[in-house]
N, C-alpha and C positions, 0 to 999 in steps of 0.2 A: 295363493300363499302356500309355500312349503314347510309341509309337516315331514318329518324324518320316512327316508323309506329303507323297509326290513329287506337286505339283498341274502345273498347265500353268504352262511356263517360260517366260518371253520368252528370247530370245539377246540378252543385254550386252555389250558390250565389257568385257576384262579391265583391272579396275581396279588391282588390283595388279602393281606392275611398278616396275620401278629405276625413280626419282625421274626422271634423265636418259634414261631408255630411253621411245620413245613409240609402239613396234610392240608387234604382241598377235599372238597364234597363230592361225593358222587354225583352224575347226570342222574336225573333221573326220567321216567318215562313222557313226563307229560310236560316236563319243562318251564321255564318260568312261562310269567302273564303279563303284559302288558295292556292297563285297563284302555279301549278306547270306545266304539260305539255300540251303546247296549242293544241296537239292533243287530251290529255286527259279530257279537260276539269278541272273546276275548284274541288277542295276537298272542298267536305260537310263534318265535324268534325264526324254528328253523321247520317253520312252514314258507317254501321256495315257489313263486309262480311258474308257470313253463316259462315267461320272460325273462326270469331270475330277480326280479324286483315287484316290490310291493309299496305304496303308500301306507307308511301308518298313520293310522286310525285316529281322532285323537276328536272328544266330545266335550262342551263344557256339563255334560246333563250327569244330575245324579248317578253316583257307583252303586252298579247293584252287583253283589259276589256271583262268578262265573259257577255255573250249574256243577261245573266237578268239583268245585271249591267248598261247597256251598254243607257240606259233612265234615271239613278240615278247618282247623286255626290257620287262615293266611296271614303272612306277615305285609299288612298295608303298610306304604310309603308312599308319601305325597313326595310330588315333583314340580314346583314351583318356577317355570321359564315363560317371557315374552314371547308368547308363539305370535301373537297382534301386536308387536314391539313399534315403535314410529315410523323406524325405517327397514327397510328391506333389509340389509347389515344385520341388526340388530334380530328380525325373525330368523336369516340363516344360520345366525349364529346357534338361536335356542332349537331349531333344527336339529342342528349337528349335536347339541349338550343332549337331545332327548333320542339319538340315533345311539352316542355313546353310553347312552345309562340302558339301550335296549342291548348292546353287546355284553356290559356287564352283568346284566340279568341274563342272560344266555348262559354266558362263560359262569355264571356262578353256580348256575343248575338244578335249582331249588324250584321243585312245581308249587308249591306255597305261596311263593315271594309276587308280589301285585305294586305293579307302581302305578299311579295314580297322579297324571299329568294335569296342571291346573294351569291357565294362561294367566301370569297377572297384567298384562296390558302394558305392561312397561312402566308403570304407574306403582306410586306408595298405595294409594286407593285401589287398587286393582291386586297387588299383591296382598292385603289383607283380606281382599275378597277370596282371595285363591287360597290363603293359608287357613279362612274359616270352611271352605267348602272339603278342601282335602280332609279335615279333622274331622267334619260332618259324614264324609264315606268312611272313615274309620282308621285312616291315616295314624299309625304307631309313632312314627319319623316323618321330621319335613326335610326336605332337600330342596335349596335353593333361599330366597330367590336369588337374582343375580346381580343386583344394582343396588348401591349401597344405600339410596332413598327407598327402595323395598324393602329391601330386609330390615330395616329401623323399621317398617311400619309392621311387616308380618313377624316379626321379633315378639311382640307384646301378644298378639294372638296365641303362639306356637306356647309361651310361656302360662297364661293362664290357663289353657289344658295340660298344661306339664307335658307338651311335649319337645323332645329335642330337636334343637335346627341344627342344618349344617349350610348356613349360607355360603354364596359363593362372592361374595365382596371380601374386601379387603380394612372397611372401614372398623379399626377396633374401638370405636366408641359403643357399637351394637354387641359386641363380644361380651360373653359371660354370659352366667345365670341360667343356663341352658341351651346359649345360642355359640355355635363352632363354627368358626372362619375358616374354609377350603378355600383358598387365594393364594396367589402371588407378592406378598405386602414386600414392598421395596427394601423394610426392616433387615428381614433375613438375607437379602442377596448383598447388602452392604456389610454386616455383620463378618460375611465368610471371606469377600471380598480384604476386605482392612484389614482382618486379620492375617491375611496370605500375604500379604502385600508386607506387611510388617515382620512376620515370619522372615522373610525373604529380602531383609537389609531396610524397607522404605521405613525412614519417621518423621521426614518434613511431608506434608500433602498441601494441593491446593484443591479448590472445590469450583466448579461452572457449572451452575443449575439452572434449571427454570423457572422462573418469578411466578410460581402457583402453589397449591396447595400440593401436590407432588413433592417441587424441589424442595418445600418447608419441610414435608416427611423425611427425604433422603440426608436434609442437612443437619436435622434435628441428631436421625441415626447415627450420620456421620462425627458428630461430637462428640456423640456418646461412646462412640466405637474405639476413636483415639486416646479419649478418655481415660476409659478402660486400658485400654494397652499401651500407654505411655507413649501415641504418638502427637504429633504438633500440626496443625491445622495453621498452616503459615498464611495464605490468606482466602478468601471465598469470593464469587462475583454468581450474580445473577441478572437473565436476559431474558427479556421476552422473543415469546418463539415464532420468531420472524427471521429470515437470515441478516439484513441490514441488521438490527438491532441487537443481534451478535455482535457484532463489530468493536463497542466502545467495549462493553463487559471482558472480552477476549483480551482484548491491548492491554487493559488494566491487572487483567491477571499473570500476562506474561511480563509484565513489568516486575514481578514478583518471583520470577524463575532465578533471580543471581542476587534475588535482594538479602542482606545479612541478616543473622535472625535477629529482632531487638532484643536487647539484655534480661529485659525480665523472664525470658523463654527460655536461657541460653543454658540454666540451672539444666534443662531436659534432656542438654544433649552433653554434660558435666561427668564424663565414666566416673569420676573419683565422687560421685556425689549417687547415692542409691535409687535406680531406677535409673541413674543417668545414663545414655546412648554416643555416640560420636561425638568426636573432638569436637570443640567450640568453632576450631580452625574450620571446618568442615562442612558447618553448622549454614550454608548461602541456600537461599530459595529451596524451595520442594523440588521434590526427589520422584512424587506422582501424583497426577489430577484425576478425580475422581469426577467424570462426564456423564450424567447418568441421562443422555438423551437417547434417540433411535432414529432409523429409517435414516430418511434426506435432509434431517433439522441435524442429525450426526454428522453426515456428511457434509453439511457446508460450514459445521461447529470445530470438527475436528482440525480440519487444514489451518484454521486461524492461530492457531501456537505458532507452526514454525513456520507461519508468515509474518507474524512479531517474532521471527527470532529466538523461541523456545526450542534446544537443542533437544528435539524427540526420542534422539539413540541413548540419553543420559535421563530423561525425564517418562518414566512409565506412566501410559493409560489406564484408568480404569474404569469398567464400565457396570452395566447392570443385564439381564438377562434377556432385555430386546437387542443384544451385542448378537445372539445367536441368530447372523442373519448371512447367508451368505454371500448380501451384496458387499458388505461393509468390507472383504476381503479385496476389494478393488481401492479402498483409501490408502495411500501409501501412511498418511500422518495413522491411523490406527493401525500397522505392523507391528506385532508386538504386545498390544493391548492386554490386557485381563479383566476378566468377568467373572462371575458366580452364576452360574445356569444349572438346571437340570441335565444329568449325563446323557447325552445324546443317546447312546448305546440303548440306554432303556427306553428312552419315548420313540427311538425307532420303533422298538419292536410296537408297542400299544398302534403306532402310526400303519406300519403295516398290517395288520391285524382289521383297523379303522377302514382303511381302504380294500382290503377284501371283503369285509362286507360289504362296504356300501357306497365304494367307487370313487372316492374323492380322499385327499388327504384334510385330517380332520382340522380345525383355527384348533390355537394353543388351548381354547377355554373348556374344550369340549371334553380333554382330559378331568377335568374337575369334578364334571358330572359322572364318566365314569368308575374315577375313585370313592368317590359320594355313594354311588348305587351299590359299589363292590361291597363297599364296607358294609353299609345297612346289610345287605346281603348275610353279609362273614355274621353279624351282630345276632342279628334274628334266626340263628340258627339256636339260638338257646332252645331247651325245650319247654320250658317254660316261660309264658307269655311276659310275666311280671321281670323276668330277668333280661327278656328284651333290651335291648339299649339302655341300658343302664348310665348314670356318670363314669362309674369306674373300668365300664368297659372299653368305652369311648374316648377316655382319656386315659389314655394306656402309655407306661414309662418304655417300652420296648418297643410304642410306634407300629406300624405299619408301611409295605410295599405296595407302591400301586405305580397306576402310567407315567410318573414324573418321578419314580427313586420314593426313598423314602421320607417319612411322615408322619406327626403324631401332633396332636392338640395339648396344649398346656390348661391347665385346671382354670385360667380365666377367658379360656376360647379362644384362644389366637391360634394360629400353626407356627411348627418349627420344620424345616424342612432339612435333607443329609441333601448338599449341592455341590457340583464340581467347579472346579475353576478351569476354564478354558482360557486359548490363547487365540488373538486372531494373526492369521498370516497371509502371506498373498496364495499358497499353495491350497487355505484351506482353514477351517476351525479345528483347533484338538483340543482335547483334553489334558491339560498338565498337571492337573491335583485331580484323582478320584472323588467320588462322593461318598461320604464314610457308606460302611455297611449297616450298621446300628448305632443306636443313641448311648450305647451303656458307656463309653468313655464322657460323652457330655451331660447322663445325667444328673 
């Protein structure tokens, strides 16, 4: 089993920090802690073997505080990943999330700061065991867990010791009351999406999702998105994700590319009537489809438009932020396309950073955990214990920067994130719309 290993670290500056705040903590001599076997004592990040790599350390047995600690208020943080996850995937994954929360504890430089890694098995039962045991070493903050049947279960624990989570699911039914979604939730990338899109001439769209509890998320957002901005949802289809079974859903939809809009809509595209948009004359089939699939279910998704006959050079893509792929630049039917992702420019750098320490480039998730670590980090600088992660710290109107751009929690736990719109091309992915700098125009 692969536990993260501590390679040679550069020293970064701390990227996480109040949006407006532009100071960073001194290093200090003895460095962060990483708790792992209390035989072996605590891990120093940028303690280097002659090999240049190290296995870290990682124990399920009671935290006992490290002997230099042991005269100082450390700021404990539990770190809640499947290290015995089911399958192999899913261990390299929390690997990699507990390799990047060891860089962030590095880079943030705080000889106090002690994480405090608990495996929950992959398991709602195993994540509750991990959220009681972290609280029981003295754990301030939990971070984690990673699966949104965990964190419903270690939610309820984290809450009756009054301590704050930052899980890293996406399900906002666990959101609130003390518990903060660090995720990806499809919400915000269709949000930025539709609204560029609309900016930018589109207000017929059609919709091609996946017949699961995903596409019911993206379609739900997507109504509400148009909604809001006065566009028209001309028609939707959904397919199980199979490539056959594309097939009918796809025909059906293009069948809708030159369709007229019917009368009762027609009010929306009426300039002479308020809120109204384009001539009625105007007013045939969508203008762009909103495909919120990835990988090779894109790739054998996408080409079905203009195999029924959906003129692609008049009808815009749009996608979601597994779009950032660089195979996808080989689909001629996605030339063109737009998405909402994280600015590449910035998860470069966290990416490069990732791999000089520790020789691999990191899976998307594994930013999560470093932004999670930074921030505890940034929070627990209070000098006082009781000021610690506070609510009002935590959910902050000016947000925070970390390995994905910026970022802030809204008051019932959910994330908002500042995302770019890219475009894909055959030459390449870029970036056409920045990712704002700060929240203060949107808050």
């Amino acid at each position: 089993m692969k536990f993260g290993m501590v390679g040679r670290l550069a020293v970064g500056a701390l990227l996480l920090m109040l949006a407006a705040c532009a100071s960073s903590s001194d290093t200090r001599p003895d460095g962060p802690v990483v708790v792992g076997e209390q035989d072996a004592g605590p891990i120093d990040p940028r303690a280097v073997p002659p090999d240049g790599r190290e296995r870290s350390r990682y124990d399920e047995r009671r935290f006992v505080t490290p002997l230099h600690l042991q005269n100082t208020d450390p700021v404990r943080v539990g770190l809640l990943l499947p290290f015995t996850g089911a399958t192999e995937a899913v261990q390299q994954v929390a690997s990699s999330m507990f390799e990047a929360a060891q860089l962030a504890a590095f880079e943030a430089g705080d000889d106090r700061f002690v994480i405090i890694p608990k495996d929950t098995r992959g398991s709602p039962e195993g994540a509750a065991a991990a959220a009681r045991s972290a609280l029981a070493d003295g754990a301030e903050i939990i971070l984690g867990p990673l699966f949104s049947e965990e964190a419903a279960a270690a939610a309820p624990v984290a809450r009756a010791a009054r301590a704050p989570m930052i899980a890293f699911s996406s399900d906002v039914k666990t959101a609130g009351d003390g518990v903060y979604l660090l995720s990806f939730p499809p919400e915000i990338e269709i949000a930025r999406v539709t609204d560029y899109a609309i900016k930018n001439g589109r207000e017929r769209f059609g919709l091609i999702a996946p017949a699961n509890e995903y596409g019911q998320r993206v379609s739900a957002a997507f109504s509400r998105e148009l909604a809001v901005r006065g566009g028209v949802l001309v028609h939707e289809e959904r397919y199980e994700q199979t490539p056959d079974a594309m097939l009918a859903p796809a025909k059906r939809l293009a069948a809708y590319s030159k369709a007229v809009i019917p009368p009762e809509l027609r009010h929306r595209f009426d300039p002479n009537k308020p809120g109204g948009g384009a001539a009625v004359g105007n007013a045939q089939g969508y203008q762009a489809v909103l495909m919120p699939e990835q990988g090779t279910l894109l790739r054998a998704l996408a080409p079905l438009l203009p195999y029924y006959n959906v003129n692609i050079n008049e009808v815009k893509l749009l996608g979601v932020s597994a779009w950032n792929n660089p195979r996808l630049t080989r689909e001629p039917a996605l030339k063109g396309g737009w998405f909402a992702a994280p600015d590449p420019t910035i998860t470069k750098d966290f990416e490069d950073r990732f791999r000089a320490a520790f020789g691999e480039t990191p899976p998307r998730l594994a930013s999560l955990a470093y932004d999670a670590t930074l921030l505890a980090a940034r929070l627990g600088q209070a000098p006082r214990r009781r000021d610690r992660f506070d609510e009002r710290l935590i959910v902050s109107r000016s947000g925070y920067f970390g390995a994905d751009g910026l970022f802030r929690f809204t008051p019932e736990g959910t994330i908002e994130r500042g995302l770019a719109i890219l475009e894909i091309q055959p030459g390449g992915i870029r970036v056409i719309d920045p990712a704002p700098k700060s929240f203060v125009a949107g808050s």
